[in-house]
CHARMM internal coordinates of N, CA and C (Angstrom, degrees):
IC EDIT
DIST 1 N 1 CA 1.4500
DIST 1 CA 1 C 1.5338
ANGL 1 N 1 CA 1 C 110.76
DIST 1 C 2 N 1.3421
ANGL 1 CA 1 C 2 N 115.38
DIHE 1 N 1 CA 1 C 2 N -33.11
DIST 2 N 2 CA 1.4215
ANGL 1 C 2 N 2 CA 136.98
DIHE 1 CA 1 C 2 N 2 CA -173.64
DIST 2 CA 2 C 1.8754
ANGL 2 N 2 CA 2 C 97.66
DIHE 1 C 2 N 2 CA 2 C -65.66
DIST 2 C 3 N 0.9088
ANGL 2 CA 2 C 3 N 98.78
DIHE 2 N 2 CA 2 C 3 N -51.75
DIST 3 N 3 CA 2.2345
ANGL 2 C 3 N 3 CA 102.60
DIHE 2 CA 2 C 3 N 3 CA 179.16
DIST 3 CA 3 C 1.3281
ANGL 3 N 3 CA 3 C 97.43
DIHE 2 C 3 N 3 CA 3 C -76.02
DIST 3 C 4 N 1.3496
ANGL 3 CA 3 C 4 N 122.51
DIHE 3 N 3 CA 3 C 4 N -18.52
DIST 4 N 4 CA 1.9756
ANGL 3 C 4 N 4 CA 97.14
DIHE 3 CA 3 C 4 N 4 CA 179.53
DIST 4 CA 4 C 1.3816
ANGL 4 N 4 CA 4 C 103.62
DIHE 3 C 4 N 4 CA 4 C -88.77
DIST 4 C 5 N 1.2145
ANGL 4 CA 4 C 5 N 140.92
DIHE 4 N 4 CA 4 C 5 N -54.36
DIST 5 N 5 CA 1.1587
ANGL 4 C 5 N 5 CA 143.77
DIHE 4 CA 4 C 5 N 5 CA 175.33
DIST 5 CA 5 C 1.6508
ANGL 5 N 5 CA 5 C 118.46
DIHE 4 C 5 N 5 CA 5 C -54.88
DIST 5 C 6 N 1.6115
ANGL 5 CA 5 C 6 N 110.52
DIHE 5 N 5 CA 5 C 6 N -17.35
DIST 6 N 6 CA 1.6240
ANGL 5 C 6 N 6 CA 100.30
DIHE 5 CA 5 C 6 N 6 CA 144.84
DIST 6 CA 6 C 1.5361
ANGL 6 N 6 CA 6 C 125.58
DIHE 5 C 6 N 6 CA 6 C -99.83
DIST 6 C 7 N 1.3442
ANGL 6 CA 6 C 7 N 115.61
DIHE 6 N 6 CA 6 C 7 N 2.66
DIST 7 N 7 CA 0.9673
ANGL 6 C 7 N 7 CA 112.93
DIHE 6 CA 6 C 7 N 7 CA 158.89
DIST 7 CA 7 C 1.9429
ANGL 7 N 7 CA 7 C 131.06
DIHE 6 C 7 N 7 CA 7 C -80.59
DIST 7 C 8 N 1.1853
ANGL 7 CA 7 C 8 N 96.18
DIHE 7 N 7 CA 7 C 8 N -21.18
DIST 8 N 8 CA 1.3694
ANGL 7 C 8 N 8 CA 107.49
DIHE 7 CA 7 C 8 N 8 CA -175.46
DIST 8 CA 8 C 1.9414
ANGL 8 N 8 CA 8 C 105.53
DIHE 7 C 8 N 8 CA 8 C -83.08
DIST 8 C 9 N 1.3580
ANGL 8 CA 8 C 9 N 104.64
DIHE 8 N 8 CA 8 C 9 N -35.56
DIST 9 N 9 CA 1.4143
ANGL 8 C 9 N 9 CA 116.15
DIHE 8 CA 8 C 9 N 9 CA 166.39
DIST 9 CA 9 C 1.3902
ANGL 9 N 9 CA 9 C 123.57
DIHE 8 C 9 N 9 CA 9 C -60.88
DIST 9 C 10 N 1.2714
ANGL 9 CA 9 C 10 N 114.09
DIHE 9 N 9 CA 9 C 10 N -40.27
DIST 10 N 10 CA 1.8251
ANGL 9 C 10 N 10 CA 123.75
DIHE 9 CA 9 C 10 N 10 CA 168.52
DIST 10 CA 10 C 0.9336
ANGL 10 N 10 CA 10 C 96.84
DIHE 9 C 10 N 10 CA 10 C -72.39
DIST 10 C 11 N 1.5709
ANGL 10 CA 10 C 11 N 147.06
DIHE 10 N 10 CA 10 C 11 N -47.47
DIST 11 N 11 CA 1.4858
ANGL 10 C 11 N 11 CA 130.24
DIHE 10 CA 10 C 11 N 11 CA 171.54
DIST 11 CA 11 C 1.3387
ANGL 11 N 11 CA 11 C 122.77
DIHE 10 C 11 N 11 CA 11 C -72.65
DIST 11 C 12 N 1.6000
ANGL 11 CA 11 C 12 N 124.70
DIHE 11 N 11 CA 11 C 12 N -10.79
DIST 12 N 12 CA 1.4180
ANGL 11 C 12 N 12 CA 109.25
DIHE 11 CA 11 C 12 N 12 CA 152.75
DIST 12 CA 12 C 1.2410
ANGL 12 N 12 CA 12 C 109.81
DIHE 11 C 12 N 12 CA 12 C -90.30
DIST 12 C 13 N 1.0667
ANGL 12 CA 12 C 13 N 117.86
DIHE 12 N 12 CA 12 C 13 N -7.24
DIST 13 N 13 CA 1.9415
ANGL 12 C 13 N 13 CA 107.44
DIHE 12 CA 12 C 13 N 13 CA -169.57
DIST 13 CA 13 C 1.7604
ANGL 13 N 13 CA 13 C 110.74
DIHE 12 C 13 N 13 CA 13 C -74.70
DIST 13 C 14 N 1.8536
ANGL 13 CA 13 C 14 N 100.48
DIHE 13 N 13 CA 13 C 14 N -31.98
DIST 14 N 14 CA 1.3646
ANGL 13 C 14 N 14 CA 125.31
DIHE 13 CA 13 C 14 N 14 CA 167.97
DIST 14 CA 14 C 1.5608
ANGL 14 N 14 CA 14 C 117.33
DIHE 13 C 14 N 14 CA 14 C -41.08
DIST 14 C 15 N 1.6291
ANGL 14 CA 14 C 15 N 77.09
DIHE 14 N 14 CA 14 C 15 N -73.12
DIST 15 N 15 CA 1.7302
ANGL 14 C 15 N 15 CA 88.87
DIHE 14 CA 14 C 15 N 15 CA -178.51
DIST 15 CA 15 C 1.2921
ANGL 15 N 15 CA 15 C 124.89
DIHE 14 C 15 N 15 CA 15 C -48.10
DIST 15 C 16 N 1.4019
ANGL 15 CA 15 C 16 N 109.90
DIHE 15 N 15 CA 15 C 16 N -44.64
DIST 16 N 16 CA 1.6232
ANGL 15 C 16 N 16 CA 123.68
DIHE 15 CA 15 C 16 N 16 CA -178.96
DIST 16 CA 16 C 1.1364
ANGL 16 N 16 CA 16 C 132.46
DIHE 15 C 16 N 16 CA 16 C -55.72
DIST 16 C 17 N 1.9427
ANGL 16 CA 16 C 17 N 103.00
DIHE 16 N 16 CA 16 C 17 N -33.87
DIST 17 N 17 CA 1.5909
ANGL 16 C 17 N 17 CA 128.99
DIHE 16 CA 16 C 17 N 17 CA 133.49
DIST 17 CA 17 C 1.6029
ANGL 17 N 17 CA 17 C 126.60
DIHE 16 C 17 N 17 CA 17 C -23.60
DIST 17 C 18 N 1.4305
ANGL 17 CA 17 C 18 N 94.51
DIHE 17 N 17 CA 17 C 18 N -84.14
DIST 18 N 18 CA 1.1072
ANGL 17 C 18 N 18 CA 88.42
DIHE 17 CA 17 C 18 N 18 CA 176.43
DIST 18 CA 18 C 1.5357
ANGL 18 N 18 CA 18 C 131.61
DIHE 17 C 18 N 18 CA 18 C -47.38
DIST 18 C 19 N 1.4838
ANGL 18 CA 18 C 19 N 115.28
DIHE 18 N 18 CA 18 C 19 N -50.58
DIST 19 N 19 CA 1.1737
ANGL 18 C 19 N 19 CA 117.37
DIHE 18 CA 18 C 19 N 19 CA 169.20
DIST 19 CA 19 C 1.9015
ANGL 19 N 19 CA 19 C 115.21
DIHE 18 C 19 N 19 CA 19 C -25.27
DIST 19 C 20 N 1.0851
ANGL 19 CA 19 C 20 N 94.03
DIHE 19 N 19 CA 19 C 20 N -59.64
DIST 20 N 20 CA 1.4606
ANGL 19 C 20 N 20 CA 107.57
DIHE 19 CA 19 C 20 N 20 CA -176.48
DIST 20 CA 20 C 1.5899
ANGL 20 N 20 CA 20 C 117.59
DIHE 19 C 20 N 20 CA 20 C -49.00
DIST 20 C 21 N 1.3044
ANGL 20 CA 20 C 21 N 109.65
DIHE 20 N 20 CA 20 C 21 N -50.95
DIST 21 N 21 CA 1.3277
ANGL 20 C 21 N 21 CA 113.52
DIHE 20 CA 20 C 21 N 21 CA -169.78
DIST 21 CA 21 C 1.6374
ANGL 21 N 21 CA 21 C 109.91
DIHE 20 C 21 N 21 CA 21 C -71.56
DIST 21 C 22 N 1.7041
ANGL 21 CA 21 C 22 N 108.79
DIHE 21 N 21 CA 21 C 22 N -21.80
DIST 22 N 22 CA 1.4571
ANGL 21 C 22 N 22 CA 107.54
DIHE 21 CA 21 C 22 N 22 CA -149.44
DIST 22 CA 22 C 1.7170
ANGL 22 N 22 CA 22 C 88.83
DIHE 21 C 22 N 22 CA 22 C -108.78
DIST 22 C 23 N 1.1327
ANGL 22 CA 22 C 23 N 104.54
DIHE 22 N 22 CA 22 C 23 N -23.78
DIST 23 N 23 CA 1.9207
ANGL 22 C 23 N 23 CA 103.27
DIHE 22 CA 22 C 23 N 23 CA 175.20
DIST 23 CA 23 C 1.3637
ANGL 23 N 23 CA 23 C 108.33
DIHE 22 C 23 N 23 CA 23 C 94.66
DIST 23 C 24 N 1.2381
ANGL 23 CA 23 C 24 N 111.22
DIHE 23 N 23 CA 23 C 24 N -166.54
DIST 24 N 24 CA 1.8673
ANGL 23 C 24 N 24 CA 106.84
DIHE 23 CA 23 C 24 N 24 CA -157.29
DIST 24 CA 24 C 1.4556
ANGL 24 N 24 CA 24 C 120.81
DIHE 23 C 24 N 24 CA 24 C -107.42
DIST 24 C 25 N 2.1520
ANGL 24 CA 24 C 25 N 102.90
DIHE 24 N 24 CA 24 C 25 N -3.00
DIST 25 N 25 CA 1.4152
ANGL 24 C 25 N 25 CA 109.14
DIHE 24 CA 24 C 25 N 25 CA 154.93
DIST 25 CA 25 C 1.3446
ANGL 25 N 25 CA 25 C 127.04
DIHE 24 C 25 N 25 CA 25 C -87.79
DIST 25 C 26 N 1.1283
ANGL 25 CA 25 C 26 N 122.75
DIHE 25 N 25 CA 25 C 26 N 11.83
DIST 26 N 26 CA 1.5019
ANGL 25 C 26 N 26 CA 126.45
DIHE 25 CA 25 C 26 N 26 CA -174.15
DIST 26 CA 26 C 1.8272
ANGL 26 N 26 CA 26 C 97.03
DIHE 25 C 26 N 26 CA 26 C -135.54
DIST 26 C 27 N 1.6527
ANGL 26 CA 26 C 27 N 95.02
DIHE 26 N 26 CA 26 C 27 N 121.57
DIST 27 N 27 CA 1.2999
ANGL 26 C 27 N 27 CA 99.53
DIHE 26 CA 26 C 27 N 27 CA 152.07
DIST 27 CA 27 C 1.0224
ANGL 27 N 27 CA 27 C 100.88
DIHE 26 C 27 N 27 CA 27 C -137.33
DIST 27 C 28 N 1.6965
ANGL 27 CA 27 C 28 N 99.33
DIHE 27 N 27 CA 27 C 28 N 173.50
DIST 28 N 28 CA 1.8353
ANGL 27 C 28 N 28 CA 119.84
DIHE 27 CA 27 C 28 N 28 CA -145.65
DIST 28 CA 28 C 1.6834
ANGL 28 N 28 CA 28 C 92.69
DIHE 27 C 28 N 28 CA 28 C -69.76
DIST 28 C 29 N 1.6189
ANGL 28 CA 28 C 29 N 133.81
DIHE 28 N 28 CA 28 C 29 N -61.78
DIST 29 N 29 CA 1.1766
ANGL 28 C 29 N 29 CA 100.86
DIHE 28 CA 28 C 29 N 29 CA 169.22
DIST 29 CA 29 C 1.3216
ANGL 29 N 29 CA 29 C 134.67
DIHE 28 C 29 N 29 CA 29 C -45.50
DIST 29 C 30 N 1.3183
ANGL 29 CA 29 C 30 N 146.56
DIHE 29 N 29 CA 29 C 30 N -11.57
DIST 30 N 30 CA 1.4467
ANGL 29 C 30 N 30 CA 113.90
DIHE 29 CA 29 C 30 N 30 CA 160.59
DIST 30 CA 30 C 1.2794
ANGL 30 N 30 CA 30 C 111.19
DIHE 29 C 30 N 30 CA 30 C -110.15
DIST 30 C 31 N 1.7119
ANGL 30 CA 30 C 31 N 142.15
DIHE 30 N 30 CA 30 C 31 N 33.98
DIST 31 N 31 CA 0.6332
ANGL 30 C 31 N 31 CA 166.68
DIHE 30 CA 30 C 31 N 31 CA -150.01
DIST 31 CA 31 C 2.0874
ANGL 31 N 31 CA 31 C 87.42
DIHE 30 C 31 N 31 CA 31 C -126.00
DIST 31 C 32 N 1.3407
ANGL 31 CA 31 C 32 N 103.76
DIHE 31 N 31 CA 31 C 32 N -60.83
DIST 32 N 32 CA 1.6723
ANGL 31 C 32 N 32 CA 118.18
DIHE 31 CA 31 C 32 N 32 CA -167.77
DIST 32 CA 32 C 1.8484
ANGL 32 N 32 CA 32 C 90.83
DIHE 31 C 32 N 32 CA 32 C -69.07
DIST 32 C 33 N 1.1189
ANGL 32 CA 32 C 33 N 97.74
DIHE 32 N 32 CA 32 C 33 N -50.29
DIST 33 N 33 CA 1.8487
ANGL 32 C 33 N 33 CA 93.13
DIHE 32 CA 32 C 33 N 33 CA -175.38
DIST 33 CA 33 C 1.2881
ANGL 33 N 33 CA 33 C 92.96
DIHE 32 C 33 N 33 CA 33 C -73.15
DIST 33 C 34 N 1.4803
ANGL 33 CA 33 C 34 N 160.12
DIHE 33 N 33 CA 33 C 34 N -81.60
DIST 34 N 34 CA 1.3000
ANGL 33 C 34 N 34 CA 119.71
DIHE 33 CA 33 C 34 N 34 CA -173.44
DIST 34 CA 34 C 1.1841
ANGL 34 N 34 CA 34 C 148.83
DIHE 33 C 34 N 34 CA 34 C -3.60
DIST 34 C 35 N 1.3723
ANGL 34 CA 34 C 35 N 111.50
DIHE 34 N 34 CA 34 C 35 N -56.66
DIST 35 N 35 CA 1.4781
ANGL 34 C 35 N 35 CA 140.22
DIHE 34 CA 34 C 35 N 35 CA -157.14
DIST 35 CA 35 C 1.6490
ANGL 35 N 35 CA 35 C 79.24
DIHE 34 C 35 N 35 CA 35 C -105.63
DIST 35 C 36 N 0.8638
ANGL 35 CA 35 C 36 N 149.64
DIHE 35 N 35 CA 35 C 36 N -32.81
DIST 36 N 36 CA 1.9519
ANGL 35 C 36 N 36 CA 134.51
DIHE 35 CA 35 C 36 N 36 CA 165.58
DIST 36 CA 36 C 1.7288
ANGL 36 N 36 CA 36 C 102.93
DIHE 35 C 36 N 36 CA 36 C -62.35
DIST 36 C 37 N 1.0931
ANGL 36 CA 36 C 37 N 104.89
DIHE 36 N 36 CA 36 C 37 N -61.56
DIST 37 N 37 CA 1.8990
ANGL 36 C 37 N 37 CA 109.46
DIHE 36 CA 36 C 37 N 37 CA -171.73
DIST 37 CA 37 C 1.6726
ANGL 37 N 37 CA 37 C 88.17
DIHE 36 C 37 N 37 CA 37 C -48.62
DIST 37 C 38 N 1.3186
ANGL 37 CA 37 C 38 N 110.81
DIHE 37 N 37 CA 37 C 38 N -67.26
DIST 38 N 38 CA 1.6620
ANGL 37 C 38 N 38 CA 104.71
DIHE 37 CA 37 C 38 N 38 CA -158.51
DIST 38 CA 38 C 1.7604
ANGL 38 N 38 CA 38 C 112.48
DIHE 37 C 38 N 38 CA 38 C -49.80
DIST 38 C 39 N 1.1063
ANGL 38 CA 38 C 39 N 102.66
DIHE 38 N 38 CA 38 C 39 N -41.46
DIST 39 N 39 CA 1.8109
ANGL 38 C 39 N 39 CA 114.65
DIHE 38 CA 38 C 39 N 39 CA 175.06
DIST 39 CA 39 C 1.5279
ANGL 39 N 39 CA 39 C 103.98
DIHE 38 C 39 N 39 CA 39 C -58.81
DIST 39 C 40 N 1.0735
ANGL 39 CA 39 C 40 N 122.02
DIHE 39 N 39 CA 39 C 40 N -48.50
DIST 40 N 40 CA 1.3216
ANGL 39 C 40 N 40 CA 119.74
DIHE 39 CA 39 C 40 N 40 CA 168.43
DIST 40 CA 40 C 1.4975
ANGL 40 N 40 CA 40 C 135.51
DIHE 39 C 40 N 40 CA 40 C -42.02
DIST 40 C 41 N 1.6217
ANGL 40 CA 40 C 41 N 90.77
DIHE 40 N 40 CA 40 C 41 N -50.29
DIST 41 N 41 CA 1.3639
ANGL 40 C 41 N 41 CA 118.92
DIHE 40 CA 40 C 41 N 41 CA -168.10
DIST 41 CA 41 C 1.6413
ANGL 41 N 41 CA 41 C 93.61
DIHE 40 C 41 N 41 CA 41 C -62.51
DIST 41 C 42 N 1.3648
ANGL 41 CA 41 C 42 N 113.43
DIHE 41 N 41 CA 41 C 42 N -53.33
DIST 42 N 42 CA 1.4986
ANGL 41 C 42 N 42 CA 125.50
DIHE 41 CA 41 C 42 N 42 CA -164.10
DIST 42 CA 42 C 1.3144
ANGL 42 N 42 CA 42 C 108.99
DIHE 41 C 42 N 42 CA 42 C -61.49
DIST 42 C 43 N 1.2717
ANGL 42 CA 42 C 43 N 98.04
DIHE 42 N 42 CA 42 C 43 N -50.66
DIST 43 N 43 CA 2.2507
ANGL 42 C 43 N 43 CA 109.14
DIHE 42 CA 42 C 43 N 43 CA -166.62
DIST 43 CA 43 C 1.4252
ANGL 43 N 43 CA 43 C 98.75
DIHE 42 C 43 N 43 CA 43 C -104.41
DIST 43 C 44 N 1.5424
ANGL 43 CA 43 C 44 N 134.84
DIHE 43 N 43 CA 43 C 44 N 40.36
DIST 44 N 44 CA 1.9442
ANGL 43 C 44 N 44 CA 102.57
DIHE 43 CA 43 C 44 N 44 CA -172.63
DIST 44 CA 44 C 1.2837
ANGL 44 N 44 CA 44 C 135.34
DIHE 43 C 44 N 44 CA 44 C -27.75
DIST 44 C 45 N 1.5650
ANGL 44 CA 44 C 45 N 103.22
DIHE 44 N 44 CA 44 C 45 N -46.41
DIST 45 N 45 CA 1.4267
ANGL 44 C 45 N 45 CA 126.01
DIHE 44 CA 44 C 45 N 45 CA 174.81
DIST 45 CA 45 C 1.3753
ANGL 45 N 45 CA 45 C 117.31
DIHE 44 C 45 N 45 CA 45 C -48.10
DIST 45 C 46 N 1.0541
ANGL 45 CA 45 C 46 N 105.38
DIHE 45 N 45 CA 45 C 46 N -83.94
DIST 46 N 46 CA 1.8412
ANGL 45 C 46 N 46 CA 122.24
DIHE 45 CA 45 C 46 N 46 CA -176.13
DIST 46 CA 46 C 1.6393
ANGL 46 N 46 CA 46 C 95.08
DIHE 45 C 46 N 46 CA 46 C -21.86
DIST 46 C 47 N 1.2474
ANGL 46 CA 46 C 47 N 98.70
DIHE 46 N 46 CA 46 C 47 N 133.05
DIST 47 N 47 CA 1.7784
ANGL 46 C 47 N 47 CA 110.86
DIHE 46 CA 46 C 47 N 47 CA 157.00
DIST 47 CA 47 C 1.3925
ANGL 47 N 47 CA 47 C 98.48
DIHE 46 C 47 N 47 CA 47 C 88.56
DIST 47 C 48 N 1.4473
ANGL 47 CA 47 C 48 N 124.64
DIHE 47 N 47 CA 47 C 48 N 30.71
DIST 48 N 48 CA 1.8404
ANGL 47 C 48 N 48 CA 114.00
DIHE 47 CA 47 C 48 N 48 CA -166.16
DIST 48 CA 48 C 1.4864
ANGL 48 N 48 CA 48 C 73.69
DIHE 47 C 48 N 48 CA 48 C -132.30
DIST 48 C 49 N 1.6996
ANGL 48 CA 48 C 49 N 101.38
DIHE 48 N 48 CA 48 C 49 N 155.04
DIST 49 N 49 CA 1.5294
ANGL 48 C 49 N 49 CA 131.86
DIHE 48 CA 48 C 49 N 49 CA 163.20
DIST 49 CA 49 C 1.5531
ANGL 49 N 49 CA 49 C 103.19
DIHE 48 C 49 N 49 CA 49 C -52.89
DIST 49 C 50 N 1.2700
ANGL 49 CA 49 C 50 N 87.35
DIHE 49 N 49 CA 49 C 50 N 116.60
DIST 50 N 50 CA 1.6563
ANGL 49 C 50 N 50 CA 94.33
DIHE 49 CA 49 C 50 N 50 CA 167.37
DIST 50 CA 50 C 1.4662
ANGL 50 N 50 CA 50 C 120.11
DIHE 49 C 50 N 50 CA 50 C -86.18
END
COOR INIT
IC SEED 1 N 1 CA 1 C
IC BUILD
């Protein structure tokens, strides 16, 4: 119980980070959909039913 509750703390301590560095128009979800469209944009193919 002792490792989940520091694990959940390094992932808010992370996040809270980030927040900080990236400022108060960017959050990590559209930050993650960015970085999906752009991967997209680059590879269309990759990752499709063959």
């Amino acid at each position: 119980m002792k490792q989940f509750i520091v694990l959940m703390a390094t992932i808010a301590l992370g996040l809270f980070l980030y927040a900080c560095i990236a400022g108060p128009e960017n959050s990590v979800t559209e930050s993650l959909s960015r970085l999906w469209q752009h991967d997209l944009a680059q590879h269309p193919y990759r990752g499709g039913a063959a």
